[in-house]
C-alpha positions as CSV (number, residue, x, y, z in Angstrom):
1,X,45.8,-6.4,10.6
2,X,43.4,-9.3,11.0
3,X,42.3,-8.3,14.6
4,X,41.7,-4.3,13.3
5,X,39.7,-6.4,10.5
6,X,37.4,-7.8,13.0
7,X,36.9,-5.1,15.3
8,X,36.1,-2.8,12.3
9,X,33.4,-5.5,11.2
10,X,31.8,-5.2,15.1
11,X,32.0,-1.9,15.3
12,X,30.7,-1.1,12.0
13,X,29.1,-3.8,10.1
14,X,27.2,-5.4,12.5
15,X,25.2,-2.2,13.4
16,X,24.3,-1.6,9.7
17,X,22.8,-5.1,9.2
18,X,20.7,-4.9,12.2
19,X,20.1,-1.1,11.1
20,X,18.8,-3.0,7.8
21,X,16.7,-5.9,9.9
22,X,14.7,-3.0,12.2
23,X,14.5,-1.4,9.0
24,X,12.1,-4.2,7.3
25,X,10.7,-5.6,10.5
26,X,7.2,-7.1,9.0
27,X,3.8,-5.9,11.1
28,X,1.8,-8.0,8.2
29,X,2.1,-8.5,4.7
30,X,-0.7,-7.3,2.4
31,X,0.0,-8.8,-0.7
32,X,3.5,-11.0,-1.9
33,X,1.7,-13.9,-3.5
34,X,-1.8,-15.3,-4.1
35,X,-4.3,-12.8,-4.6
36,X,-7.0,-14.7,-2.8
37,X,-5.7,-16.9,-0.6
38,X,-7.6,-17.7,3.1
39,X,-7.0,-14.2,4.8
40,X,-7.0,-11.7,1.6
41,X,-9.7,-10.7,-0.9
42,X,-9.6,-8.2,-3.8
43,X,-12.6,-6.1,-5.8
44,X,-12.8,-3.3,-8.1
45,X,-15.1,-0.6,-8.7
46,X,-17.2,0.7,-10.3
47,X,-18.9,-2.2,-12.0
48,X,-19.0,-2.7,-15.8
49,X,-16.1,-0.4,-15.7
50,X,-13.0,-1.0,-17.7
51,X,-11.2,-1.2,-13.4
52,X,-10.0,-4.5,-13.0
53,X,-7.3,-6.1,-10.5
54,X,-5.2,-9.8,-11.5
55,X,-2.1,-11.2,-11.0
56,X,0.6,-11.6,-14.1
57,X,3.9,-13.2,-14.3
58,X,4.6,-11.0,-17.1
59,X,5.4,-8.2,-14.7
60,X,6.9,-8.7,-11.2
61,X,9.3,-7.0,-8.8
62,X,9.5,-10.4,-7.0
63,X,8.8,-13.9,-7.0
64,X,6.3,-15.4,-9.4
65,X,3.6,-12.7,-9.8
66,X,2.7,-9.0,-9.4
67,X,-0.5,-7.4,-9.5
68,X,-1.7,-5.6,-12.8
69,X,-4.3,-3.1,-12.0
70,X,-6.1,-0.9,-14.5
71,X,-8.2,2.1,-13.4
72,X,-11.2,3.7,-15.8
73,X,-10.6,7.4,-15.5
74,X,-14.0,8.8,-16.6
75,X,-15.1,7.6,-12.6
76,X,-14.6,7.4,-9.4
77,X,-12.2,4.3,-9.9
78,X,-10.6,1.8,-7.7
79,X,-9.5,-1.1,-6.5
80,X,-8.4,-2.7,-3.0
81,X,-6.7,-5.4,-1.5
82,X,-8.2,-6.6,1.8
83,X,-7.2,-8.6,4.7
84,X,-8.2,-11.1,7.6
85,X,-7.9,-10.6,10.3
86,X,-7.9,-6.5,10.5
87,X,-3.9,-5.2,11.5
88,X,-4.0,-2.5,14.1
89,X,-1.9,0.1,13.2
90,X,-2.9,1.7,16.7
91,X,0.7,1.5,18.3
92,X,2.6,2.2,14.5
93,X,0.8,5.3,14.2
94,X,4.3,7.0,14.1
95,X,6.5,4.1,13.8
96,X,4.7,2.6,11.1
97,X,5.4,2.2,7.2
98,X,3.4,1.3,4.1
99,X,6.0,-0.1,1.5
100,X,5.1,-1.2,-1.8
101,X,6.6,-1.4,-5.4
102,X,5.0,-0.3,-8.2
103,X,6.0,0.4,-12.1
104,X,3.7,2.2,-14.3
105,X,3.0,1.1,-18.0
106,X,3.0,4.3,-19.4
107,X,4.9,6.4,-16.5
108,X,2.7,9.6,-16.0
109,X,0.1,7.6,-13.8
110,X,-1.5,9.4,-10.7
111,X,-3.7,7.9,-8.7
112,X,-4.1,7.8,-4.7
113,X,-3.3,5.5,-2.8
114,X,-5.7,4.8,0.9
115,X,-6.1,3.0,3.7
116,X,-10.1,1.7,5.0
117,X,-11.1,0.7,8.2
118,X,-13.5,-1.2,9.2
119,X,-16.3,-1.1,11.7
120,X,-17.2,-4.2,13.7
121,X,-20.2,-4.7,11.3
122,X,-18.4,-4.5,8.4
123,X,-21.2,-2.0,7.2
124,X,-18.9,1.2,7.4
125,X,-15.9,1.0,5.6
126,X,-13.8,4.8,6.1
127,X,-10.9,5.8,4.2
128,X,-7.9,7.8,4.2
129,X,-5.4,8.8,1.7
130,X,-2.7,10.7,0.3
131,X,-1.6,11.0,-3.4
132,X,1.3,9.0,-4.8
133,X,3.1,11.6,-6.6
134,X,4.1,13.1,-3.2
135,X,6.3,10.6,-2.7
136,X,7.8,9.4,-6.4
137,X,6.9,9.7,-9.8
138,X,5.1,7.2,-11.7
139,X,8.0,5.7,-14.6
140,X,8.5,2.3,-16.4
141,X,10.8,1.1,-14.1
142,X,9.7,-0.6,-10.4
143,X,10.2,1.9,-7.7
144,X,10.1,1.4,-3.7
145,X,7.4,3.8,-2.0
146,X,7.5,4.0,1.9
147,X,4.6,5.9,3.2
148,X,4.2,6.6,6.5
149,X,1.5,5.6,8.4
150,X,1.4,9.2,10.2
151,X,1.2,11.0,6.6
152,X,-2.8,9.7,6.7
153,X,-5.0,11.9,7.9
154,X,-7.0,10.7,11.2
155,X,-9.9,11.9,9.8
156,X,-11.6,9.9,6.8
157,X,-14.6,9.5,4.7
158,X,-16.9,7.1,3.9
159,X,-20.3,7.0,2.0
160,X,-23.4,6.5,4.0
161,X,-25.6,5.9,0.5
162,X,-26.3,9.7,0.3
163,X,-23.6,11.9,0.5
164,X,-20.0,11.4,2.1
165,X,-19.7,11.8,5.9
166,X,-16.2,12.7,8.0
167,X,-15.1,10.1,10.2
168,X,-12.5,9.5,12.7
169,X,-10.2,6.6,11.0
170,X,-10.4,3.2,13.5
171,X,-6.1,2.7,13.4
172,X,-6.9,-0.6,15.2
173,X,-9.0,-2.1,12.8
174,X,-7.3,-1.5,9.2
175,X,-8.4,-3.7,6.4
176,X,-8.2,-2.6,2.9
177,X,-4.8,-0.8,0.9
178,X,-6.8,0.3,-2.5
179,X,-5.3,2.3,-5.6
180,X,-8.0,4.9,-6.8
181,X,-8.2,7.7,-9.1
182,X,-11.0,10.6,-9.3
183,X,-12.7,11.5,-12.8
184,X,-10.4,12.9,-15.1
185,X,-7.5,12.6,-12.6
186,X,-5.9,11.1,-16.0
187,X,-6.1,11.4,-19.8
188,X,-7.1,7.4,-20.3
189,X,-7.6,4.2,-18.6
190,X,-3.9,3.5,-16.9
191,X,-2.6,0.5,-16.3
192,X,-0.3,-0.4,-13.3
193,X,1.8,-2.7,-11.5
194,X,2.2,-3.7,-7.5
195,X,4.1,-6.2,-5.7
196,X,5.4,-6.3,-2.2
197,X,2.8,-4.4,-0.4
198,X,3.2,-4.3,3.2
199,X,3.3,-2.9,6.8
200,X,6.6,-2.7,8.6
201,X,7.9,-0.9,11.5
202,X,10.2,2.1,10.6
203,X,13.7,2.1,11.2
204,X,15.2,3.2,14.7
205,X,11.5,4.0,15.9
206,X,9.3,2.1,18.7
């Protein structure tokens, strides 16, 4: 009985655990711990706003802290976490994931969630998005969101001072993950937590 044991644990076990490995293989962490340690950098917009980004202990998925992250909604609202060196996303274009957890305060919050890019100036900054509730919706309780990198669109936006201009995203030069809303996107300011943000490669893809 002992030897069907073992070859049942080879034959079947094994497999799922690396299944689980290549499942969370890390291409670079955006945010675990320390908001502004060498390497990461955070702002919110617009200023005077009631937007704001910290970290609390009060509310975490893991480890010590999470961030809390409030958005005004009578603006274009935001706020991003940014990174140093850039990651190129160039060859996870289709293999890559953005996973996060988040938990809403009230649980009806939408808001979009975008990657930026960055010239080699630093001057143009284009983004890309999608919108959260296409993938869960917003509750008390921490949820997992995968995203994958393929569900951005190639082509972005960014503001030249004037008016907004389409641009072809730069997938090897990626350096923000931000949490927006639009004006009126909802009914107050909402309030938000979100730990664990990351890139990884997607399971049983190259």
């Amino acid at each position: 009985m002992k030897y069907l044991y073992a070859i049942y644990f080879i034959a079947v076990m094994l497999p799922v655990q690396f299944a689980e490995s290549r499942e969370n293989e890390l291409i670079r962490n955006i945010y675990d711990e320390e908001l502004n340690k060498v390497g990461r950098y955070s702002y919110s917009y617009p200023a005077g706003s009631a937007s704001a980004i910290r970290e609390t202990t009060s509310e975490k998925y893991s480890g010590i802290y999470a961030l809390e992250i409030m958005l005004d909604f009578k603006d274009f609202s935001g706020t991003a976490i940014g990174i140093f060196p850039p990651v190129s996303l160039d060859e996870r274009r289709f293999s890559g994931t953005l996973e996060f957890w988040i938990k809403g305060s009230d649980g009806e919050e939408k808001i979009l969630v975008i990657l930026i890019d960055s010239d080699a100036t630093g001057e143009r900054k284009t983004e890309t998005f999608v919108k959260l509730a296409k993938y869960i919706k917003m509750d008390r309780q921490w949820q997992k969101v995968m995203i994958s990198v393929s569900d951005f669109p190639d082509i972005g936006q960014y503001w030249n001072g004037e008016r907004m201009i389409h641009h072809p995203v730069d997938w090897s030069r990626i350096t923000e993950v931000k949490f927006a809303v639009e004006p009126y996107y909802n009914p107050a300011v909402i309030k938000f937590y979100v730990d664990d943000i990351k890139f990884v490669k997607a399971s049983g893809l190259l």
